[in-house]
N, C-alpha and C positions, 0 to 999 in steps of 0.2 A: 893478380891483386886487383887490376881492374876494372876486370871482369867481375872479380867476387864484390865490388863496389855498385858496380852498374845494376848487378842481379839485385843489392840490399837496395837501392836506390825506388827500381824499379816494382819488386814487392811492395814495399809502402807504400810506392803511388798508389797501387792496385787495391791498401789494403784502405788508404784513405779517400781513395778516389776522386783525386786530384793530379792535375796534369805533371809529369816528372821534373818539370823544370821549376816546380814551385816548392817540393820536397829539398831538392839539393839549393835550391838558393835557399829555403829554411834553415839548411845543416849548416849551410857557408854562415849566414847570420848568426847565429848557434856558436858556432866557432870564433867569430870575430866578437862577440858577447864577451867569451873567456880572455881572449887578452884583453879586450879594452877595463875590464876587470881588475887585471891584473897588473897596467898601463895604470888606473888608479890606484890602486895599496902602491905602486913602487911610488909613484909620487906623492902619496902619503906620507912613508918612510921619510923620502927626500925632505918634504918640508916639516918633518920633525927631526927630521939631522942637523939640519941648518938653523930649525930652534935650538938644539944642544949646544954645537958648537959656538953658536952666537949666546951664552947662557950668561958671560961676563955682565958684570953694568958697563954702563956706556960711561964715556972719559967726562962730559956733562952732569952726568948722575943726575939725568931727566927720568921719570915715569913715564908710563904710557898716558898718565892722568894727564902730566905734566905738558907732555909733548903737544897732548891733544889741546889742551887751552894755548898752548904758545904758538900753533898752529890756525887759532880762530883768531890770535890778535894778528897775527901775521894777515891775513886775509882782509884781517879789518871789519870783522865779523865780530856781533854782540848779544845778539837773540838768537843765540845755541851756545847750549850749556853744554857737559861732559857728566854721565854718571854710571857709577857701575852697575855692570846688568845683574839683574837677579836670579835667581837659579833657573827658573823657569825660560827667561830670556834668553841665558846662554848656554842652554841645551839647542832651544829651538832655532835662536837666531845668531846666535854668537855675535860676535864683535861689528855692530851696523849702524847704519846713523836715520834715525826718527824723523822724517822729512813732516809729519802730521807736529808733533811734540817738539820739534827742534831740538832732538838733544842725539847727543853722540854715544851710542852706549856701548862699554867695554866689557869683557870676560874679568874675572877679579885678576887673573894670572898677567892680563896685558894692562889694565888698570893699574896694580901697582908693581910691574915688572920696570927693572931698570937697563934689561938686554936691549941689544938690538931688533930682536924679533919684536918685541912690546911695542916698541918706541916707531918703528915702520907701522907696524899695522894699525899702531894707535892714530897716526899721520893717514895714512893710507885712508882711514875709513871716514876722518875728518875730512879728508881733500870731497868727498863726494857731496859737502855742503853745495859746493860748488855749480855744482851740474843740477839740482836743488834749485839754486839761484838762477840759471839760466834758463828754468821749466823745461831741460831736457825730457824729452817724448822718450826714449829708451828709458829714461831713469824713472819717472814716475809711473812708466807700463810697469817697469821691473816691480814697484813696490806694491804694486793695488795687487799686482798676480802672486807677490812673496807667499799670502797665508794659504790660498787655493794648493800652490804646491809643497810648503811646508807641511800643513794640515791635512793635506788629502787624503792621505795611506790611512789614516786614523777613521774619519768616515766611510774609506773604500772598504775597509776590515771586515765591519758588520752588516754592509751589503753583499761578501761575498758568501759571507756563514748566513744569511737568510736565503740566499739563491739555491743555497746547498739543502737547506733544508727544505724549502717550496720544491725542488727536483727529487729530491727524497721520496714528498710525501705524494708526488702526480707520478712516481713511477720511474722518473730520470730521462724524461722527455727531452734534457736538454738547454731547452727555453731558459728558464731562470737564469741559469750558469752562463748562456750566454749573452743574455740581457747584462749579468754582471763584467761580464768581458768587453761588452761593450761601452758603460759606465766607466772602466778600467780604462780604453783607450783613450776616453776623453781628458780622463784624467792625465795620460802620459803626453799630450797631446799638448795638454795647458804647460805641464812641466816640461818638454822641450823647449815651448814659445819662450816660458822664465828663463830656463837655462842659455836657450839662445843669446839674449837679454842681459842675460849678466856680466858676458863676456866681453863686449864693448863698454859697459859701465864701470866692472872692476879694471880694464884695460886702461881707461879711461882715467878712473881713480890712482892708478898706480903712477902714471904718466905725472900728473898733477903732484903727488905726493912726493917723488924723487925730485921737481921743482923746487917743491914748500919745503925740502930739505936745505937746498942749496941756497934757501933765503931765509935761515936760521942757523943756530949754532947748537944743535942739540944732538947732533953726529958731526965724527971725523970723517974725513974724506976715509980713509980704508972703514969705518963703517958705515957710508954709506952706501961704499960697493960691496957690503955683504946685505945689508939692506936690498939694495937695488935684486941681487941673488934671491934674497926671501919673497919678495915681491913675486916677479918672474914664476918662482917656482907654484905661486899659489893661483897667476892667473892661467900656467899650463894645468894643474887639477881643475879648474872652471872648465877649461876645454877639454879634457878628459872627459869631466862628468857630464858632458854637452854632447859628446862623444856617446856615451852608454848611454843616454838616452834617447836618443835618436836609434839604435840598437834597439831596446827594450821594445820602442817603440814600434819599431818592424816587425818584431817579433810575436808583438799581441796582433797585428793584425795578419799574420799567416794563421795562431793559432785562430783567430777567428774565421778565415777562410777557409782551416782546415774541419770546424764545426760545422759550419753550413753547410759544406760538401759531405760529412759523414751521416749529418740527417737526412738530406736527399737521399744518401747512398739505404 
């Protein structure tokens, strides 16, 4: 068997013509791709189980709306509104708070949700006023770089179906397609630095947010320890997806060193 590994190993070097030890750490990242993959859908799952089972209203019968304005008096906070996001917003941004606009914007589900899942993340994404106010450097890098890696894939699209076609029509020189792969890495490149970025910020936020619980009345204590659970489970998906990116990101640059090697070759 390991032989018949080494022999497949070592044909591909030969066939892309690159050194063997850059093939199998290709495969190895390849492989570790698929679980971190799979590492996010289970924590997906996760934190929409913990949405279900948390599906009750809360013993307060606060909203998300709710929570969130009783979370800006709390704070002592007055020039930051709460409003629900609109379609377009809570596709692209989901539930996040407007540090340009001052305003807190929710999903309609967590806006007028009267669960615990609502009522934390409505808290949750208010507590980031906070770091806001302090001119936290992670928190305002996070937000100037949000649309770059939100919106990228969307511009990256038609940069790669023109490179396709320019390689088409010179022949398949290669060039274009790798010009595109290289526009590709910058791009994954910006979205690790966000993803990095977020992890300390939503950490950050969540820390804050099971505080601003404790100096209100809009959870019991056992929901605030499923609260506390829903949190948790949503800042390990940040690291997850900080995770596959950093992944993806290795990966475009073997296949671009395995491009440059096969035009040499």
């Amino acid at each position: 068997m390991q032989s018949l590994l080494l022999n497949f190993f070592e044909n591909l070097s030969a066939d892309l013509g690159v050194e063997l030890l850059f093939v199998v750490a290709f495969v190895i990242v390849g492989i570790a791709l698929v679980v971190a993959t799979l590492v996010v859908a289970i924590l997906r799952i996760i934190i929409f189980w913990n949405y279900w089972i948390a599906r009750g209203s809360v013993a307060s019968g606060a909203t998300g709306e709710q929570a969130s304005t009783e979370t800006l008096k709390a704070m002592g906070i007055d020039d930051v509104i709460v409003k629900k996001a609109g379609i377009f917003r809570a596709i692209f941004y989901g539930n996040h708070y407007n540090p340009n606009k001052k305003i807190v914007y929710l999903r309609r589900s967590t806006f007028y949700g009267k669960n615990v899942t609502s009522v934390a993340l409505a808290v949750q994404k208010t507590a980031l006023v906070l770091q806001d106010r302090e001119n936290s450097g992670k928190f305002k890098a996070r937000w100037r770089m949000q649309k770059i890696a939100i919106f990228g894939p969307l511009f990256f699209i038609p940069i790669i179906l023109v490179g396709l076609i320019v390689d088409l029509a010179l022949g398949f020189t290669g060039m274009p397609t790798l010009a595109s792969s290289v526009i590709a890495l910058a791009y994954f490149i910006i979205s690790a630095i966000f993803a990095g970025l977020t992890i300390p910020v939503e950490k950050r936020g969540t820390r804050d947010a099971m505080e601003l619980l404790d100096e209100t009345d809009l959870l019991s204590a056992e929901e605030k320890e499923k609260a506390g659970k829903v949190l948790k489970v949503y800042v390990l998906a940040y690291i997850a997806d900080f995770i596959l990116t950093i992944l993806k990101l290795i990966q475009l640059i073997f296949k671009i060193i395995f491009k440059i090697f096969s035009r040499k070759k």
